[in-house]
C-alpha positions in Angstrom: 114.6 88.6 95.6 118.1 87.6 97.2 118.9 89.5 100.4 121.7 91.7 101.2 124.4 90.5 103.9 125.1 94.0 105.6 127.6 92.2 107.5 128.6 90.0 110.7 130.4 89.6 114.0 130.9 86.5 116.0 127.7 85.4 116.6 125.2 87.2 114.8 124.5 88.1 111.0 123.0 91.7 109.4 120.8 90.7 106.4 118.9 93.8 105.3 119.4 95.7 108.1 118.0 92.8 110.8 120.3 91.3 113.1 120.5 87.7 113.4 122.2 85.8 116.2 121.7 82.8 114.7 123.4 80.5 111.9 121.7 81.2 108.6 120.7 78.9 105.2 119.3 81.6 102.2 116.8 80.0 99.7 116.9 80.0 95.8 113.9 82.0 96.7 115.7 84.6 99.5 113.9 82.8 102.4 116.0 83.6 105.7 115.6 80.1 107.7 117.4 79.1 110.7 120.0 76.7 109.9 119.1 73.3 110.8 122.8 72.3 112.3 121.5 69.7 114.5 121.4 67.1 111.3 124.9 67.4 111.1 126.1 67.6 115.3 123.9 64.4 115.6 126.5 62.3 113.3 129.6 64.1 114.1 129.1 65.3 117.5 129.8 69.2 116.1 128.0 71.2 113.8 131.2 72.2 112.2 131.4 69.5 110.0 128.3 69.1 107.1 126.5 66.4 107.1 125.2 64.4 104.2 121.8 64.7 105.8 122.3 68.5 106.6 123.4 68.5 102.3 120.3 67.0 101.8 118.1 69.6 103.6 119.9 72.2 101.9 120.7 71.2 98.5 117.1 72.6 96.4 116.8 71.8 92.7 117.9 74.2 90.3 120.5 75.4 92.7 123.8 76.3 91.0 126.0 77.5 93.8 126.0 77.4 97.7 128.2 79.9 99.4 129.1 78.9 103.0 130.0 81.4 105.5 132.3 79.0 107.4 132.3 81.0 110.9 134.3 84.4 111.6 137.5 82.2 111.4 136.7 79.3 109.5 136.2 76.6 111.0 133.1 75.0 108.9 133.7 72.1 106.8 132.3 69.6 104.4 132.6 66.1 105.2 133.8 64.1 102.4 130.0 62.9 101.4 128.4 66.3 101.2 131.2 67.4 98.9 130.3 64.4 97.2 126.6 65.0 97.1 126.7 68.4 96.1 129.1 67.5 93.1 126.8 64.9 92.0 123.9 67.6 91.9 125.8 70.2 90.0 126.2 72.9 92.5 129.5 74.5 92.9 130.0 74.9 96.6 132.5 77.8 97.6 133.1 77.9 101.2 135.4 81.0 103.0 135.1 82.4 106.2 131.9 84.2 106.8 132.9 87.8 106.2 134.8 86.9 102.1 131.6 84.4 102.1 129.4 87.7 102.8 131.4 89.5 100.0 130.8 86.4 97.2 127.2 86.4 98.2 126.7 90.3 97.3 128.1 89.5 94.4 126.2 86.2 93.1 124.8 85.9 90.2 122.3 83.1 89.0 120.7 79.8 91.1 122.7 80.9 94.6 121.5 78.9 98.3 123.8 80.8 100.9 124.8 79.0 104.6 126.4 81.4 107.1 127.8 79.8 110.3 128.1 82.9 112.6 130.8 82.0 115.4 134.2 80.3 115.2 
């Protein structure tokens, strides 16, 4: 069952009532895991940019749509082969700033993997 975002503040994330103060990826299945940014700050030296690896740890067959929370203002992006990847695989990827990306998520329909970044 997918979980409900309650909402966020700069650094942490409400997900059925539990705060997290911690970066978040949401399975096809509604597994909460703690985003694994590291795969993308070890080729770019930040994990504000997405990593091909990073897309590849994310990306789970059958999956539609990612939402990405890109931080309180925004500052998450893909780089150009993630975009890349995740177009080749058929997933639509909508990315906003984590508290619209919140909203979208609520409101998802079908095959949905969520990534909320939960500061900047």
């Amino acid at each position: 069952m997918k979980p409900r975002i309650d909402g966020s503040a700069f650094g942490s994330i409400t997900i059925d009532g539990t705060d997290i103060e911690h970066d978040v990826l949401i399975r096809l299945s509604g597994e909460i895991e703690k985003r694994k940014k590291k795969l993308s700050k070890a080729v770019f030296g930040t994990s504000h940019t997405l990593s091909l690896e990073e897309a590849e740890y994310i990306f789970e067959k059958g999956a539609k749509r990612l939402i990405i929370g890109s931080g309180q203002n925004g500052m998450v992006t893909l780089s150009k082969e993630a975009s890349e990847y995740f177009k080749k695989e058929g997933v639509q990827v909508d990315l906003s700033p984590t508290p619209e990306a919140i909203h979208h998520w609520n409101n998802a329909k079908g095959a949905t993997i969520g990534l909320f970044h939960v500061t900047c």
